[in-house]
N, C-alpha and C positions, 0 to 999 in steps of 0.2 A: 395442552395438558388437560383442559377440561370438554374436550370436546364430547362429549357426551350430552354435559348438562346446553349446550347451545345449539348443538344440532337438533332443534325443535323440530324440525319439518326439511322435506327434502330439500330446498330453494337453498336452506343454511347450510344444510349437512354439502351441500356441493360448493357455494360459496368456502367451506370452512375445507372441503378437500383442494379447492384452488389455493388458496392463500397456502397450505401445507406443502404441496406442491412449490411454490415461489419459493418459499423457503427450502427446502430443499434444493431448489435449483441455484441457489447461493449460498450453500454452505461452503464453505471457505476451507474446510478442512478436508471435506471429500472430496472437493473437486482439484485441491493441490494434491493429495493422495492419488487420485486419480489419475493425474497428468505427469508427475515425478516419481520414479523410481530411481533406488542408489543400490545395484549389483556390481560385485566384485570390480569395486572402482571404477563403475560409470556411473554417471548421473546422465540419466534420460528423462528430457524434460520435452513432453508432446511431443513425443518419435524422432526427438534430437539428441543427439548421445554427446556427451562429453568426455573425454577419459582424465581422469580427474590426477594421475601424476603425471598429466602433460604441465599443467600448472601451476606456478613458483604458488601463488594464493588466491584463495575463491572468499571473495565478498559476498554480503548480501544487504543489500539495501530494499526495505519496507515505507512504500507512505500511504497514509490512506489508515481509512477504517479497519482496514484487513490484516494490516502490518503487523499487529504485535501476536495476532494466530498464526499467522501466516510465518512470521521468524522461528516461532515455538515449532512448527512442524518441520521447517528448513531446518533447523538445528537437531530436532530426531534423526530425520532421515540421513544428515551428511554428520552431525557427528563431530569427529576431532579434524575429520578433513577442513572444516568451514575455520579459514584464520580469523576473520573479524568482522561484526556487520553493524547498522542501525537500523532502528526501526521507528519510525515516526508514525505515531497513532495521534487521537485523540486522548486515549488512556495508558496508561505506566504499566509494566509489569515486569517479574522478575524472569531472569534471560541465564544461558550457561553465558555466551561468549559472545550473543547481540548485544547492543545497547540499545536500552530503551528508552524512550522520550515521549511525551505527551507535547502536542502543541495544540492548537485553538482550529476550529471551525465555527460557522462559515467563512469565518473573515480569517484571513493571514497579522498575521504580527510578531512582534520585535524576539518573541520566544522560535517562533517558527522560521524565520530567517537564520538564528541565530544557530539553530540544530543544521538548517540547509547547509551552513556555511562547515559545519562539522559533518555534514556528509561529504562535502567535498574535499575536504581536506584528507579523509580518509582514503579517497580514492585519486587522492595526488600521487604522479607517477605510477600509476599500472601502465601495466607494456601488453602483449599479447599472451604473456606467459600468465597471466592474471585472468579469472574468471571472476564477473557480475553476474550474481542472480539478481534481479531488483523483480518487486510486487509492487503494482504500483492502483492501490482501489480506491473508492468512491471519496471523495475531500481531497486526494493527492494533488489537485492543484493549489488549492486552500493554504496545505501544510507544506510544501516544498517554495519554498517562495524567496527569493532575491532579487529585488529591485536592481532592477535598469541603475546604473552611476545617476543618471539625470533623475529618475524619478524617486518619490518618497513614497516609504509603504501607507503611511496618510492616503496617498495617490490611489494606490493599486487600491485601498479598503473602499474607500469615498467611489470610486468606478465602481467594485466590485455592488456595493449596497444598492447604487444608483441604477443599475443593471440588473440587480435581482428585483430592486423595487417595480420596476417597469415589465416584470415576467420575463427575463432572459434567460433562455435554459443552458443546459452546462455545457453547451457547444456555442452557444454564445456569450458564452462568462470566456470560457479557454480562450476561441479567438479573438478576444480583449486583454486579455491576462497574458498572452505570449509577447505582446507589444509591447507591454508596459513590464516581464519580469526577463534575469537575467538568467533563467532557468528555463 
């Protein structure tokens, strides 16, 4: 917004055209605009078509950072077609016919499980006649979380901190995290 007053000199004004760039290259709403289209009862989601009264209901499940933009534009585009979704963020917000929910980053906990556990229940019994959209961006492992019967989310936090403390990056947090979660 203020690029003007910071672009002192070439070095910034290119530094400040890269970072705009990043940004742009992860807008969340342009690039699910981009990739989803909904004409006369298809949903083409990146050159894959759906015909959307083939099925009895289409879900949408969000986790992640992206979730709660990401439902708001699924819910434009599909409309009264979409029977029911959730959306797990870090932040709340108001939805036609997702639910939204906030749960915790970096660490998972007894809030975030307990939304897991109502995703899954919602999506008790779909058959083939049932369509999942799920978004699934950056914290989605974080926030989607269900301990293993044998382990405690104590467990999974206490690894997870111990494993960020020592520099593990997020392919190494995952395949620690798949081990230890029910999800």
């Amino acid at each position: 917004l203020n690029k003007k007053e910071l672009a002192t000199n070439e070095l910034r004004k290119n530094a400040l055209d890269i970072l705009e760039a990043g940004l742009e290259a992860i807008d969340t709403e342009k690039i699910l605009r981009k990739k989803i289209t909904f004409n006369d009862g298809v949903l083409c989601v990146d050159g894959m078509n759906f015909q959307c009264s083939f099925y009895d209901r289409i879900f949408f499940i969000g986790i992640g950072k992206c979730a709660l933009k990401g439902a708001r534009i699924i819910e434009n585009i599909l409309g009264n077609c979409l029977t029911d979704g959730i959306a797990l963020d870090v932040k709340i917000g108001e939805l036609k016919k997702i639910k939204s929910y906030a749960g915790t980053h970096p660490y998972p906990s007894e809030q975030n499980v307990e939304i897991t556990k109502k995703i899954l229940e919602m999506v008790k019994g779909v058959t083939e006649k049932d369509l999942i959209i799920t978004l699934i961006s950056g914290g989605g492992s974080s926030l989607f979380e269900l301990p293993m019967p044998e382990i405690t989310l104590d467990t999974i936090i206490k690894k997870t901190k111990e494993l960020t403390a020592k520099g593990a990056n997020i392919y190494e947090l995952n395949a620690a995290r798949k081990n230890l979660s029910g999800v």
